[in-house]
N, C-alpha and C positions, 0 to 999 in steps of 0.2 A: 184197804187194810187187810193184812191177811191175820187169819186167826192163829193159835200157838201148836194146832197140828200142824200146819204148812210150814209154820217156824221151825219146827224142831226138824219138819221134814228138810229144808233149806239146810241146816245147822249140821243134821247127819249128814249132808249131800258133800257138805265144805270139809269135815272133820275126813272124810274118807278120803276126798280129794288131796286133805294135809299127809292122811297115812303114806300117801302111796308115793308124795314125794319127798317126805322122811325115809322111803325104804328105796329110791334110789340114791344109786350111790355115789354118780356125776352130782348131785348138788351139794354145794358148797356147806359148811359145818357152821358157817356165821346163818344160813338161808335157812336149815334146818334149825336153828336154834330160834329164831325169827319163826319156824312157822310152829314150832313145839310150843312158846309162848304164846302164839294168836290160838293155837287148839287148847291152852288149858284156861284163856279168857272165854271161849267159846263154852266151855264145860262148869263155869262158873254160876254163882246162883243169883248172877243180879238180871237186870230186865233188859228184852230182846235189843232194843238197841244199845244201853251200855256194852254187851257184850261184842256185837255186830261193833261199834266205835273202837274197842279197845281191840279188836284182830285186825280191823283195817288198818288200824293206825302201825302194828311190830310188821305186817305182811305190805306194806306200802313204802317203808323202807326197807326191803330188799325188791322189790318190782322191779327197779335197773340197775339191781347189779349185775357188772359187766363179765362175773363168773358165772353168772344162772346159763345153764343151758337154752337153747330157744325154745325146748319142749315145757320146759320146766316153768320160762317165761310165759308162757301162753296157760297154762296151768293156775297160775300164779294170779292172772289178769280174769281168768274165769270163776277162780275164788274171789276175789276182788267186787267183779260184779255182782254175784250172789252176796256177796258180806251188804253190800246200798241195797239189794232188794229188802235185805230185813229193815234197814234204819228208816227208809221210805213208809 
């Protein structure tokens, strides 16, 4: 079980990872919307795994869409993992 430094530290790790592909520009405007909503469940005040539940869930439906870039996909699959280390 990790304690709520390693969470937040996980939760910063994921939020950066959403920034940086919010600010490209090859990703799609449905994917960005999908991942603006997993960063503001992430930033919300309920507890570590509702939050970690409710981003995986808006970032798990764009995971194969067929406009994500493949950088973008891989990105996406990397947030993904880290979102189950917190529900775990």
């Amino acid at each position: 079980m990790k304690d709520n430094k390693q969470l937040n530290e996980t939760i910063t790790q994921i939020k950066q990872q959403i920034d940086m592909l919010l600010s490209e520009p090859n990703v799609p405007r449905n994917v960005k919307s999908a991942l603006d909503e997993a960063k503001k469940a992430l930033e919300s005040q309920e507890e570590y795994a509702m939050k970690a539940s409710t981003a995986t869930y808006k970032i798990d439906e764009i995971s194969n869409d067929i406009n994500l870039p493949p950088y973008a996909r891989t990105v996406v699959w990397n947030i993904l993992s880290l979102l189950e280390s917190i529900k775990d």
